[in-house]
Backbone as CSV, one residue per row, in Angstrom:
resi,resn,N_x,N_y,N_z,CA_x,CA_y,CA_z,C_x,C_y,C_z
1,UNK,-23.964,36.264,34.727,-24.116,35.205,33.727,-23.445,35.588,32.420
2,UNK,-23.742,36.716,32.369,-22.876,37.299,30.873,-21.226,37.197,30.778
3,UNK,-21.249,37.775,31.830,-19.453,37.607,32.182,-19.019,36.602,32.593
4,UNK,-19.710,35.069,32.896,-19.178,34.281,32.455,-19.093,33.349,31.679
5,UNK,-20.099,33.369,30.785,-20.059,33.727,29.057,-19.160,33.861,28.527
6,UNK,-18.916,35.320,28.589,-17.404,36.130,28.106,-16.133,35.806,28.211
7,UNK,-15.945,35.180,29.523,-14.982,34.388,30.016,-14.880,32.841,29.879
8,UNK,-15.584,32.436,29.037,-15.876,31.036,28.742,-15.598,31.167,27.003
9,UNK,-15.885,31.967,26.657,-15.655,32.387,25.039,-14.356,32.339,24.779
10,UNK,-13.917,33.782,25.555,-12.559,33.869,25.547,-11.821,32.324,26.087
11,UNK,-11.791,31.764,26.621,-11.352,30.797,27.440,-11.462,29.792,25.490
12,UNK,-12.228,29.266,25.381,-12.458,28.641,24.125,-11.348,29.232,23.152
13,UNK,-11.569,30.777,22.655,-10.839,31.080,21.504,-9.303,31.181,21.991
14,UNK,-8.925,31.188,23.268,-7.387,30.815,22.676,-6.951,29.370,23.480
15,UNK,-8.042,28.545,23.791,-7.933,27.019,23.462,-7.546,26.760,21.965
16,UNK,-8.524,27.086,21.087,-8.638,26.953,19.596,-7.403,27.848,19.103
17,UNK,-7.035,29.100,19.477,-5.369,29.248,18.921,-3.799,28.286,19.393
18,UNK,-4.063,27.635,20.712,-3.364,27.239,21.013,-3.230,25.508,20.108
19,UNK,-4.248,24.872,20.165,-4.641,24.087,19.497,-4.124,24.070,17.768
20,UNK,-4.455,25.489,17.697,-4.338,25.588,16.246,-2.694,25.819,15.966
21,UNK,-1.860,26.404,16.704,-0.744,26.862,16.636,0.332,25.531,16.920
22,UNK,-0.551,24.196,17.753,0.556,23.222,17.917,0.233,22.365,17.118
23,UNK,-0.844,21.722,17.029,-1.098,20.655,16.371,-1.254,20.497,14.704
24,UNK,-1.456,22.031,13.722,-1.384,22.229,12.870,-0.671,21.681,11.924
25,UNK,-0.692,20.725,11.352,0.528,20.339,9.815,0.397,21.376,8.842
26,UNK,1.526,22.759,9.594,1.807,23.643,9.056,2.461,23.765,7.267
27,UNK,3.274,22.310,7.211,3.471,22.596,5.916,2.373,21.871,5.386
28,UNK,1.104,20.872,5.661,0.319,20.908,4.504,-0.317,22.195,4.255
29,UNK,-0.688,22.925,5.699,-1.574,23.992,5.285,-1.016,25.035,4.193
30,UNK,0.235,25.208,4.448,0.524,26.195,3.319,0.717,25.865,2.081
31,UNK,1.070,24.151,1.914,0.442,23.615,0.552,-0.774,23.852,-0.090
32,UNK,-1.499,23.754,0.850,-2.965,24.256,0.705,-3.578,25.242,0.240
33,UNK,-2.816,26.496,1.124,-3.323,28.007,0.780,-2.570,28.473,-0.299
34,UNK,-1.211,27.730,-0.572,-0.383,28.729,-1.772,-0.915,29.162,-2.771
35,UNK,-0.484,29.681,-3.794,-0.974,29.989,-5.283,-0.362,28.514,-5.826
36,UNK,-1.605,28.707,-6.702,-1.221,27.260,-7.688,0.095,27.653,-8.779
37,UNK,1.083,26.571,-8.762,2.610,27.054,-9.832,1.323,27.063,-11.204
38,UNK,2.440,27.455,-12.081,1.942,28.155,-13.495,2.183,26.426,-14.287
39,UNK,2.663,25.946,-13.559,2.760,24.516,-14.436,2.928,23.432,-14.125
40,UNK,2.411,22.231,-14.068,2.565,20.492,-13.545,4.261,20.829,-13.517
41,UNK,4.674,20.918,-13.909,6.522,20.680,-13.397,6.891,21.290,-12.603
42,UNK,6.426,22.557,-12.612,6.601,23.787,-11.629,6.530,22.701,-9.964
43,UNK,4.894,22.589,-10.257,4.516,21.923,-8.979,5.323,20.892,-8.528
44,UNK,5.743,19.626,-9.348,6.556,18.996,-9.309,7.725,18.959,-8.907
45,UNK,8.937,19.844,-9.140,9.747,20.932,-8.811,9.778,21.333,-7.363
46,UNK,8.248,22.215,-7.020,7.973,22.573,-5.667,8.005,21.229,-4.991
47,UNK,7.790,20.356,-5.373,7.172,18.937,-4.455,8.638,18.396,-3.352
48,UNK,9.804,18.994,-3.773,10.935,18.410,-3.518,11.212,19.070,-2.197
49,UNK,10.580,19.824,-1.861,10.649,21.043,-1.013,9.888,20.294,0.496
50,UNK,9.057,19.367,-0.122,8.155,18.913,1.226,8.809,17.663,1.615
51,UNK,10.399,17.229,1.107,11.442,16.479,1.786,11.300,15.329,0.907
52,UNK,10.727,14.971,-0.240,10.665,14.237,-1.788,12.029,14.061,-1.819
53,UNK,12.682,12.766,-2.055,14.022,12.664,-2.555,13.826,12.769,-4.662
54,UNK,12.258,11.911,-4.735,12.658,12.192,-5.732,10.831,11.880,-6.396
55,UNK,10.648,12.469,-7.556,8.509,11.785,-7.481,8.573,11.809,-8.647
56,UNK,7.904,11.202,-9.593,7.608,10.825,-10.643,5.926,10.974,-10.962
57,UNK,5.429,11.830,-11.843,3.997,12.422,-12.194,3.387,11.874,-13.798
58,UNK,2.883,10.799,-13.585,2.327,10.210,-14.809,0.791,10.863,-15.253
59,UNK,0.418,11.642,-16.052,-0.716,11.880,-16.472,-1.396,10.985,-17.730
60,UNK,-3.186,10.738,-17.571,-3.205,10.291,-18.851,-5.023,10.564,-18.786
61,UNK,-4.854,11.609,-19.943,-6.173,12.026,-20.159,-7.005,11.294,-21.325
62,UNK,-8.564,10.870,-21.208,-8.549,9.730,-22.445,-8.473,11.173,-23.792
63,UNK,-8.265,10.181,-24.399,-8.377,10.526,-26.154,-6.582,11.779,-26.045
64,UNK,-5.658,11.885,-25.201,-4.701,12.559,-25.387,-3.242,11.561,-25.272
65,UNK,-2.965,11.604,-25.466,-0.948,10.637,-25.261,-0.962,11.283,-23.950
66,UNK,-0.553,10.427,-22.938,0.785,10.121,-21.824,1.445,11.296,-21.528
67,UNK,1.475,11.731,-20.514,2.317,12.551,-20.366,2.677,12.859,-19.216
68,UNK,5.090,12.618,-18.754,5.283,12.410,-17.626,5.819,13.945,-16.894
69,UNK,6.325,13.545,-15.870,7.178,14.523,-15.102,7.560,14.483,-13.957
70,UNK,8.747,14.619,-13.864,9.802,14.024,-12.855,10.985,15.250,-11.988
71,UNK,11.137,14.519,-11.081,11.960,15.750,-10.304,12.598,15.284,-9.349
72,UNK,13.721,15.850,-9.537,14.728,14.726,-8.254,15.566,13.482,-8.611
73,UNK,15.530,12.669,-7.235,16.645,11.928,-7.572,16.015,10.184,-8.054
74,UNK,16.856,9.347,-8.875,16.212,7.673,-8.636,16.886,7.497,-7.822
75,UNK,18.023,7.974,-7.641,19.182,7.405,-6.572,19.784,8.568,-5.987
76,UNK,19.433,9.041,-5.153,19.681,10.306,-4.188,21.674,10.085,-4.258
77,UNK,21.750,8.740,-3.509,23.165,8.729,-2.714,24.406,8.605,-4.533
78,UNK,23.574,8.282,-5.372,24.594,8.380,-6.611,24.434,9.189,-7.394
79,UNK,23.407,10.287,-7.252,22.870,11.510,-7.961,22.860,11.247,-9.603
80,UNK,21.544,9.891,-9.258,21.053,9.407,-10.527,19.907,10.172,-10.536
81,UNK,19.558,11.061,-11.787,18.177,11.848,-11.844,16.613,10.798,-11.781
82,UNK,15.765,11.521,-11.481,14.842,10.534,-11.746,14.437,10.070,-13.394
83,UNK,13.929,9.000,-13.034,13.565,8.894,-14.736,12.359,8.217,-14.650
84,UNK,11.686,9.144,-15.504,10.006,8.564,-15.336,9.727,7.170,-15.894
85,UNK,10.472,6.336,-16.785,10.436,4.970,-16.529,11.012,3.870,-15.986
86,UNK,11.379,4.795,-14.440,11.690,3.699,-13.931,11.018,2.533,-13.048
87,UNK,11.306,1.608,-12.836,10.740,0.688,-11.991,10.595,1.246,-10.618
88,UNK,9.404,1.062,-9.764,10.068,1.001,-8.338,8.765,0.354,-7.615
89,UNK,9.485,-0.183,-6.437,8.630,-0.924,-5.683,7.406,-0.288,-5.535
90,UNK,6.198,-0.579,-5.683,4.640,-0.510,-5.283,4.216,-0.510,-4.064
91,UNK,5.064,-1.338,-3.320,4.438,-1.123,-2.115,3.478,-1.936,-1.961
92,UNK,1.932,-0.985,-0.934,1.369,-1.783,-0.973,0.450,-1.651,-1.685
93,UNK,0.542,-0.725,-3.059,-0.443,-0.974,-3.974,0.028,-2.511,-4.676
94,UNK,0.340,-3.253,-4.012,0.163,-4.644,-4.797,-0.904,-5.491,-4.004
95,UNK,-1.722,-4.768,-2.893,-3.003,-5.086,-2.190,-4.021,-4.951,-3.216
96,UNK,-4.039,-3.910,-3.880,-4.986,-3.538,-5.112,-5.052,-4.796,-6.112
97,UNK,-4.071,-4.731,-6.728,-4.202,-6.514,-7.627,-4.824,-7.575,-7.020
98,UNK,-4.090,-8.015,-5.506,-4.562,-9.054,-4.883,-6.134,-8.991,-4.114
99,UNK,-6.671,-7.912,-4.582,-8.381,-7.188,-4.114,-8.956,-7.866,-5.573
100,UNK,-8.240,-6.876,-6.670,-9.000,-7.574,-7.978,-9.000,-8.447,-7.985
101,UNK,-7.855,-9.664,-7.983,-7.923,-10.945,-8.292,-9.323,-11.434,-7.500
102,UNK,-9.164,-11.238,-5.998,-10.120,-11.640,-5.283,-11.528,-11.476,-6.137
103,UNK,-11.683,-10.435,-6.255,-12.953,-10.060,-6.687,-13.357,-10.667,-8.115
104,UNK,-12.261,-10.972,-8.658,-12.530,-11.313,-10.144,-13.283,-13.354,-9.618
105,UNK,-12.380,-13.774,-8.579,-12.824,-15.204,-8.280,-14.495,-14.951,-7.304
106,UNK,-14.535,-13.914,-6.589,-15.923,-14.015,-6.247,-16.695,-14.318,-7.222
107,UNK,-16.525,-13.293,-8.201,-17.782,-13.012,-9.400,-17.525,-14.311,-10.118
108,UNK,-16.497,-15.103,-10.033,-17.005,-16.223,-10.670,-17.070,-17.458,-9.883
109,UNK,-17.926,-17.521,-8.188,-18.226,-18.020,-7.281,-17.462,-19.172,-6.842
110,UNK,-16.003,-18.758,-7.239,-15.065,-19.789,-6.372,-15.029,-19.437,-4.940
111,UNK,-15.159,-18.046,-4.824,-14.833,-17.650,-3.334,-16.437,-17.191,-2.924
112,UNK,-16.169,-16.574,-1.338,-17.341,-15.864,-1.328,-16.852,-15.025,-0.016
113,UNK,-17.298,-13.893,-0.033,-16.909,-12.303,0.497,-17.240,-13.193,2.092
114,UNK,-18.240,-13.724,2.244,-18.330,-14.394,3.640,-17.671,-15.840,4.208
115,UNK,-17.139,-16.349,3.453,-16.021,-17.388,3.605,-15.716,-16.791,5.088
116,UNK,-15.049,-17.610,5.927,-14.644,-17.017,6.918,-12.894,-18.054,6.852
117,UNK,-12.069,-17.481,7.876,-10.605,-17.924,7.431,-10.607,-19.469,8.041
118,UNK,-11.227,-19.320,9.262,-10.969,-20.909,9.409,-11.579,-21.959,8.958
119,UNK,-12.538,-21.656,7.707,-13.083,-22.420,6.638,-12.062,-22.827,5.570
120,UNK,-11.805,-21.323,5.091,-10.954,-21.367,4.186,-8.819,-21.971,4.396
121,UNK,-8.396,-21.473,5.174,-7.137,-22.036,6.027,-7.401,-22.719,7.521
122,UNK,-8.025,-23.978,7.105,-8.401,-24.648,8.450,-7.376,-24.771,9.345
123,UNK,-6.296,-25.244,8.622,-5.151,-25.649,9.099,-4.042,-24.102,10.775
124,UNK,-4.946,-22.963,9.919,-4.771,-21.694,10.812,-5.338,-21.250,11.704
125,UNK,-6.272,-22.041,11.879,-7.604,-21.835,12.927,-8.164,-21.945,13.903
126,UNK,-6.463,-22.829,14.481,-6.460,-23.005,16.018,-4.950,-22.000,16.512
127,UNK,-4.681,-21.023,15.267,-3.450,-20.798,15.488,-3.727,-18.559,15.339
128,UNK,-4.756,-18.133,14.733,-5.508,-17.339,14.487,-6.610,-16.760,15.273
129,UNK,-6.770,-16.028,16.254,-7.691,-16.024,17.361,-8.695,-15.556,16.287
130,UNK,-9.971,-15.471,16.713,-11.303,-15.575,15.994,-11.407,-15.559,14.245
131,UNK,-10.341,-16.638,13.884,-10.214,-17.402,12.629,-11.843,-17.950,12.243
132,UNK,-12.481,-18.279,12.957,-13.881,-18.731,12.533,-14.751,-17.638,12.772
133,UNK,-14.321,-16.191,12.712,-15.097,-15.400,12.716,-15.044,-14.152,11.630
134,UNK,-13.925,-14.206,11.420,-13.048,-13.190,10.545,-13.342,-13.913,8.743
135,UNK,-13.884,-12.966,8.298,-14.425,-13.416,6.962,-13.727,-13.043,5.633
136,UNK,-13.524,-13.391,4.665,-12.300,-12.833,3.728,-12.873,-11.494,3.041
137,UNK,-14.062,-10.606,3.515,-14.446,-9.438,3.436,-13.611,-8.625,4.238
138,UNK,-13.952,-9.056,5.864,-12.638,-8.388,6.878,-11.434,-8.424,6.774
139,UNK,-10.752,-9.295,6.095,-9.102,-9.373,5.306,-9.074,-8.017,4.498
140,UNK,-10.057,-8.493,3.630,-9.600,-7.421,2.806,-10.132,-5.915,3.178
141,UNK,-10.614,-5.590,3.829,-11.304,-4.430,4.693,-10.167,-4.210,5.704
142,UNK,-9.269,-5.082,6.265,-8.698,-4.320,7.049,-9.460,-4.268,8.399
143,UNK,-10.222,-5.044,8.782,-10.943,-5.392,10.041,-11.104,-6.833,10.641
144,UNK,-9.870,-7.589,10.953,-10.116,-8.491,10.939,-9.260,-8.746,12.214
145,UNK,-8.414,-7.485,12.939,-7.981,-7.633,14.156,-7.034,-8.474,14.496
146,UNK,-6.486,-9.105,13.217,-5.438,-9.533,12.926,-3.705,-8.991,13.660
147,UNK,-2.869,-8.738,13.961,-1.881,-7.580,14.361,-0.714,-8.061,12.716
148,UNK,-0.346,-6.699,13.055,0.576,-6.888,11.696,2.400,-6.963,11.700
149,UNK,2.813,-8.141,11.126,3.663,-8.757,11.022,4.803,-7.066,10.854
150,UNK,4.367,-6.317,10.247,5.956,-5.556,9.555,5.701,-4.481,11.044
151,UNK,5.570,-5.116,12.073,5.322,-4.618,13.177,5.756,-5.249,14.659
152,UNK,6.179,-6.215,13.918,7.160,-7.285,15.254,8.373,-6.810,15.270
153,UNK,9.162,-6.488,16.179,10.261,-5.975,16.086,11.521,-7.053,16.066
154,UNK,11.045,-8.259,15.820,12.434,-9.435,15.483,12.024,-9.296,13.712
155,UNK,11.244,-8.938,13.081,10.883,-8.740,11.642,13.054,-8.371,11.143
156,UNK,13.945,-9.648,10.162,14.982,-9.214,10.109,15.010,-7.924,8.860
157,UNK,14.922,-7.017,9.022,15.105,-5.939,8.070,16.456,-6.223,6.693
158,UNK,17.305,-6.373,7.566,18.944,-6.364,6.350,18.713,-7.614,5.881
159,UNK,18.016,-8.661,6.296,17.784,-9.917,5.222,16.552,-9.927,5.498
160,UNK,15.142,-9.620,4.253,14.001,-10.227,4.918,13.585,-11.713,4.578
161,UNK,13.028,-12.061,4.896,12.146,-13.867,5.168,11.859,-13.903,3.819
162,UNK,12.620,-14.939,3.200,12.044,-15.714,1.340,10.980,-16.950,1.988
163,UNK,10.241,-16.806,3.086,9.273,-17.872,3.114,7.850,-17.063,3.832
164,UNK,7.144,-16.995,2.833,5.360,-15.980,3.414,5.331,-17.063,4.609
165,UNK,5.324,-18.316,4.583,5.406,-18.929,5.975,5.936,-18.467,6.981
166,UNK,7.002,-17.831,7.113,8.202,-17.959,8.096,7.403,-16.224,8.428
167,UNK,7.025,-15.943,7.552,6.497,-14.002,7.525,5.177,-14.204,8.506
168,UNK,4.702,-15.203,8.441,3.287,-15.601,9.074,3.080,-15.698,10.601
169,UNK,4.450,-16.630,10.562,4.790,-17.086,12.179,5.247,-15.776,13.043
170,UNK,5.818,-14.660,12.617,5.839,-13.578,13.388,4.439,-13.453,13.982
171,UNK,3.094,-13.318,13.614,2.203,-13.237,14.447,1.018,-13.689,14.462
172,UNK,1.622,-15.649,13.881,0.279,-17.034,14.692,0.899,-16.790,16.461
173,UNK,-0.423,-17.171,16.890,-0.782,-17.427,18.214,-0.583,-16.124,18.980
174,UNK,-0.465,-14.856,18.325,-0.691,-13.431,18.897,-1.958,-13.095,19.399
175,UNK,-2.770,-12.658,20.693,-3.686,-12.120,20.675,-4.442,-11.500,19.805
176,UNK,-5.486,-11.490,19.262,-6.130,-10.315,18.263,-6.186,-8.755,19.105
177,UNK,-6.330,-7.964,17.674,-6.157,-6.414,18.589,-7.565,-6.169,19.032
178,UNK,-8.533,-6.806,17.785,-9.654,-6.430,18.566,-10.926,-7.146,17.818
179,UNK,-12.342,-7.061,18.327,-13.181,-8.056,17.689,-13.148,-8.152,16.597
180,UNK,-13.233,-9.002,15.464,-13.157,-9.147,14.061,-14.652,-7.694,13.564
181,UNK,-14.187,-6.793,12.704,-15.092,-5.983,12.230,-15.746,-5.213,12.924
182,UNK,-15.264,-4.882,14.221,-15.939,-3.891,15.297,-15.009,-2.417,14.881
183,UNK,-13.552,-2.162,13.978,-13.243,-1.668,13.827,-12.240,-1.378,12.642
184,UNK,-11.677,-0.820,12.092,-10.597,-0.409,10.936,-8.978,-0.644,11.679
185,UNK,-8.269,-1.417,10.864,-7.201,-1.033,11.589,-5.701,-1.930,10.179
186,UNK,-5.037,-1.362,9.869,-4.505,-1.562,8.774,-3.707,-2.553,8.907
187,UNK,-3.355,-3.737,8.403,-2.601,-4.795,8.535,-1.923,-5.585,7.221
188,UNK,-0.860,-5.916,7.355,-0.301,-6.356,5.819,-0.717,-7.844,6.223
189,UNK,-0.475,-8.512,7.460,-1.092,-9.996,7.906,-2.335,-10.006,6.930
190,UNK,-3.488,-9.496,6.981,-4.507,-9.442,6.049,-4.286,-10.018,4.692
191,UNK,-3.572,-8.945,3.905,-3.328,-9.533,2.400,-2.372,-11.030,2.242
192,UNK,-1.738,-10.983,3.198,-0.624,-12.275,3.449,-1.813,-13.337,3.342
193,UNK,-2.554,-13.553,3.996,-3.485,-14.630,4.131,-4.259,-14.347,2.900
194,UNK,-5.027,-13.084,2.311,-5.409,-13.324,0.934,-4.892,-14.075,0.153
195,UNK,-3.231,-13.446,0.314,-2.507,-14.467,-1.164,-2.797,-15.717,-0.941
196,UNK,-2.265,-16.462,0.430,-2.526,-17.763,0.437,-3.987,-18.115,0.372
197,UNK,-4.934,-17.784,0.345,-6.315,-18.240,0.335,-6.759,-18.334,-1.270
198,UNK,-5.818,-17.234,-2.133,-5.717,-17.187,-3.300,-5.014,-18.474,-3.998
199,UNK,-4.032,-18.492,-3.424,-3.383,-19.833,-3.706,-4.007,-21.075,-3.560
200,UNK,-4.652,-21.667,-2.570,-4.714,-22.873,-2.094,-6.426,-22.862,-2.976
201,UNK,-6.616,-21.729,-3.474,-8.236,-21.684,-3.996,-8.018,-22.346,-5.609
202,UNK,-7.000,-21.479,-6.388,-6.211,-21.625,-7.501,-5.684,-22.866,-7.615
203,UNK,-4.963,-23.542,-6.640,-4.336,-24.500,-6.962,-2.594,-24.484,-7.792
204,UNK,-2.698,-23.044,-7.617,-1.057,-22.662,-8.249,-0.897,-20.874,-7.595
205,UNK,0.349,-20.470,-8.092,0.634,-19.508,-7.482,-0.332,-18.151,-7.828
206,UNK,-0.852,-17.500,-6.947,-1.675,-16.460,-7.545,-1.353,-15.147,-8.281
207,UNK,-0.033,-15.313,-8.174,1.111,-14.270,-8.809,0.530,-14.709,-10.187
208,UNK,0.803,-15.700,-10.666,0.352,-16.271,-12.153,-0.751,-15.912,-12.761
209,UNK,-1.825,-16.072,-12.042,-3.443,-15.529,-12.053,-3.542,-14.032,-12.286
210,UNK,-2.621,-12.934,-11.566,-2.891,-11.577,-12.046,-2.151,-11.566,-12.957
211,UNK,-1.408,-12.116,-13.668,-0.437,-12.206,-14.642,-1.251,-12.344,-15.696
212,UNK,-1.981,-13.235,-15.859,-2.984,-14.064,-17.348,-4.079,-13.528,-16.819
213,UNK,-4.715,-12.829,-15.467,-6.179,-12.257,-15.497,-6.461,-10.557,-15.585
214,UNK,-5.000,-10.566,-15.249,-5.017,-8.615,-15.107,-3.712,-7.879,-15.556
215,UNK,-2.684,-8.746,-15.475,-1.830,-7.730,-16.175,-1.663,-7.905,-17.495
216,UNK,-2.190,-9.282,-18.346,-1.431,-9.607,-19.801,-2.543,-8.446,-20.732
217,UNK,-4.309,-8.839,-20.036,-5.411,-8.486,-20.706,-5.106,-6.874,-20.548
218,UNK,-4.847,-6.172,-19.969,-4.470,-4.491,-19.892,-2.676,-4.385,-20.844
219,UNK,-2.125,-5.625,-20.993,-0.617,-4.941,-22.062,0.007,-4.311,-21.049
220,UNK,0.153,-4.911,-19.729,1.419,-4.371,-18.494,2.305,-5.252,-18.900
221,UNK,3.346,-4.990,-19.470,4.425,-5.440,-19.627,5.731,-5.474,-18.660
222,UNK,5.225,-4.254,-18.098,6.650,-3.625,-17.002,5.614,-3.744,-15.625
223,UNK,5.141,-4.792,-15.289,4.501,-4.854,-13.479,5.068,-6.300,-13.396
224,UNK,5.858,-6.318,-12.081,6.454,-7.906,-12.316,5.755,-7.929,-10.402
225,UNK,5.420,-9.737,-10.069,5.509,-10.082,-8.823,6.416,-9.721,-7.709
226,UNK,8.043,-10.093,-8.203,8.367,-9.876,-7.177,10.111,-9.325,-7.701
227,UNK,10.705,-8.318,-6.843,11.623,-7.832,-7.538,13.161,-8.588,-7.685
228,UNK,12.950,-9.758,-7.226,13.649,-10.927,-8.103,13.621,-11.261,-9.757
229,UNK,12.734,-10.645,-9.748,12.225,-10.955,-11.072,12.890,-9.923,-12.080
230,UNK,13.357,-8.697,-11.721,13.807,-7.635,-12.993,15.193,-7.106,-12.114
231,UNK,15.880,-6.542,-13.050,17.027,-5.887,-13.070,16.796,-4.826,-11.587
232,UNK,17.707,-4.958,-10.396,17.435,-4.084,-9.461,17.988,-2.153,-10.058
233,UNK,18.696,-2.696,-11.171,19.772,-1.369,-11.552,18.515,-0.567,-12.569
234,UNK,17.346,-1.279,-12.380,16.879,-0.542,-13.147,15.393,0.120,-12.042
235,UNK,16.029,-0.168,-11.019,14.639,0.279,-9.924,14.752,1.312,-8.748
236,UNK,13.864,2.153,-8.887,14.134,3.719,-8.358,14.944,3.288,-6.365
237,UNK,15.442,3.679,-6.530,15.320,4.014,-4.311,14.371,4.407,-3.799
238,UNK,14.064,4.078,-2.768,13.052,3.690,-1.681,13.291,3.769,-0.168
239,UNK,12.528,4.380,0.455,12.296,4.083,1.711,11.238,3.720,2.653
240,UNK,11.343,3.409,3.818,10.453,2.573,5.088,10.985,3.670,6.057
241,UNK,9.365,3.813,6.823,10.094,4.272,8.192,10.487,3.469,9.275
242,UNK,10.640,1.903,9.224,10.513,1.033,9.788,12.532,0.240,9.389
243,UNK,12.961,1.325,8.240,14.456,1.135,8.233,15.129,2.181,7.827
244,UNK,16.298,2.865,8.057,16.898,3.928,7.620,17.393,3.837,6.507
245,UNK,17.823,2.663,5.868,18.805,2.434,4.494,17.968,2.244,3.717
246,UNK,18.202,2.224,2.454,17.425,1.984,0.910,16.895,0.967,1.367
247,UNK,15.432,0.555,0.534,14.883,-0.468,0.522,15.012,-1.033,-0.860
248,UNK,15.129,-0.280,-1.476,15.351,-0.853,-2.893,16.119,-2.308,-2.931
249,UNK,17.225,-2.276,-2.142,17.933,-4.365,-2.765,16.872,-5.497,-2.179
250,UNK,15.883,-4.979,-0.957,15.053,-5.686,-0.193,13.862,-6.654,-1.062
251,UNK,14.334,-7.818,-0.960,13.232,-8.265,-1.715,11.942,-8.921,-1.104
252,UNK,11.360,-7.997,-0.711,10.039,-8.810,0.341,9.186,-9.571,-0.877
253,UNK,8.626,-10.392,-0.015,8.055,-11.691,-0.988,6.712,-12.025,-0.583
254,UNK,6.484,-11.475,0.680,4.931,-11.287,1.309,3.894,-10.564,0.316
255,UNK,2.304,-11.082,0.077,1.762,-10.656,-0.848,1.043,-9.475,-0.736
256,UNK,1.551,-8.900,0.135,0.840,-7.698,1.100,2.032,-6.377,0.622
257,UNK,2.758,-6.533,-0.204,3.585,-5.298,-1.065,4.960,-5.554,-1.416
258,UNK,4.725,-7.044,-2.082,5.986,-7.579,-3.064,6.241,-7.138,-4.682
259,UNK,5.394,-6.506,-5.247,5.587,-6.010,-6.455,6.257,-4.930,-7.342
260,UNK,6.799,-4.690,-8.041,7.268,-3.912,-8.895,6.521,-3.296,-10.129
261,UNK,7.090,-1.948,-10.551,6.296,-1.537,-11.593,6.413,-0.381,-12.457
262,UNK,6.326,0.020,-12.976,6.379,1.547,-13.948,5.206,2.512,-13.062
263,UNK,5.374,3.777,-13.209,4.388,4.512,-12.982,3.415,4.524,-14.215
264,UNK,3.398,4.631,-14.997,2.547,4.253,-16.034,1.880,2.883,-16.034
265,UNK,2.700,1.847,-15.929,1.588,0.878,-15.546,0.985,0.896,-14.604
266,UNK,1.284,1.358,-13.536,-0.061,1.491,-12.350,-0.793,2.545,-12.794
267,UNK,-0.268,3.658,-13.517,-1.627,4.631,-14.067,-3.022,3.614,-14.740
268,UNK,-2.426,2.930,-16.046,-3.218,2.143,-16.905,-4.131,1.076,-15.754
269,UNK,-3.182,0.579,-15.011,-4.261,-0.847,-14.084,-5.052,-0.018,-13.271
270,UNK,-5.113,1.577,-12.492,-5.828,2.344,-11.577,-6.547,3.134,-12.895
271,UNK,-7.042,3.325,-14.121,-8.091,3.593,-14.684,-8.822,2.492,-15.075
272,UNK,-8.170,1.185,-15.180,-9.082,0.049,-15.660,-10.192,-0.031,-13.967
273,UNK,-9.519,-0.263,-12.916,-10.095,-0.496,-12.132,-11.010,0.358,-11.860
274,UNK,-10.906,1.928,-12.129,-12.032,2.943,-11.715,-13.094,2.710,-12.851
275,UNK,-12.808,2.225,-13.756,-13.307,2.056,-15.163,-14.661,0.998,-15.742
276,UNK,-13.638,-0.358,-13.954,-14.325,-1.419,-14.009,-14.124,-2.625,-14.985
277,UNK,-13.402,-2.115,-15.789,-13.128,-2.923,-17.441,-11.778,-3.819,-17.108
């Protein structure tokens, strides 16, 4: 019995080296264990090393001034340095705005967290599998089993869709992946239908609404909707793993990560929000 114990131990510990030796994300771990650099730039600096074309480090401590740091490229292929005020796409922190907005219309009981979609977009609800079940809590949770559009492979990359409609129809009448809220599963379809639920709630574009409800009242001057809207020569490079070339000229228009912005203004709108104010 002992010896096969012993042989069951052993058997375990170089399961657990083998395990440990393949599956390991060797370079976070040694991010991990290193010595800390002697300075935010230092680190910054190091950051380029973990395949960074280029990162931008906004600090802001209360009661101290701003303070940036940058490393690398805005434009790798024209060996434009970075510059800590530059613009660059958000991504999908423009889900974050379209959460506040939401939340700002709950609290003032236009909406309600249990709305469900085929209440709210009736018109989608024979086109949406469990549309009368899926609630604009599960949108925005990310459980709503929805499948996600930047995931169809006719999605045209070198020109994308100027119609959230036309972005939609990639995946009405798709199977759902799975029961509404039985699980987590990340989808930009989600916020797409926020915006419009935002819209048709508003009665005008909801781009406008974080404009006069969240970006004027915080003094964001430099967060625009959509990058039609500002100088592209003034907006960092970008990439997708979903395309090999810059994303930067790409102007997606879906409300699920159409926005632009300063790193500093998303510093200022991500302390208001932790802030609550």
């Amino acid at each position: 019995m002992k010896k096969t114990r012993r042989v069951l131990t052993i058997l375990m510990l170089i399961v657990a080296i083998i395990c440990t030796t393949i599956f390991t994300p060797w370079l976070a771990l040694w991010a991990w264990i290193a010595p800390l650099p002697g300075s935010v730039q230092q680190q910054v600096d190091d950051a380029l090393a973990l395949g960074l074309d280029g990162i931008i480090v906004y600090v802001d401590q209360k009661g101290r001034p701003p303070i940036f740091y940058c490393a690398g490229w805005k434009n790798k292929q024209n060996k434009v340095p970075a510059d800590p005020q530059a613009l660059f796409k958000i991504a999908s922190i423009s889900k974050l705005y379209l959460a506040t907005a939401t939340a700002k219309l709950v609290g003032n009981r236009r909406l309600s967290l249990e709305d469900t979609l085929g209440d709210l977009l009736p018109e989608l609800a024979a086109r949406i599998e469990n549309a009368n079940k899926i609630t604009l809590r599960m949108l925005l949770q990310h459980r709503s089993g929805i499948p996600d559009w930047i995931e169809d492979p006719s999605f045209p990359w070198e020109e994308p869709l100027r119609d959230v409609n036309k972005v939609l129809e990639l995946v009405v009448d798709d199977p759902s992946a799975f029961e509404p809220d039985s699980r987590y599963s990340y989808s930009n379809t989600n916020y797409l239908l926020v915006g419009s639920i935002l819209d048709k709630t508003l009665g005008y574009a909801h781009q406008q609404y974080i404009r006069s409800e969240i970006l004027a009242p915080l003094g964001l001057k430099h967060t625009f909707s959509l990058l039609s809207e500002v100088d592209t020569s003034a907006v960092a490079s970008g990439y997708d793993s979903h395309y090999e070339q810059d994303v930067k000229r790409l102007d997606f228009v879906s409300p699920s990560g159409s926005m632009v912005a300063t790193a500093q203004d998303v510093g200022i709108f991500l302390r208001a929000l932790n802030q609550g104010s």
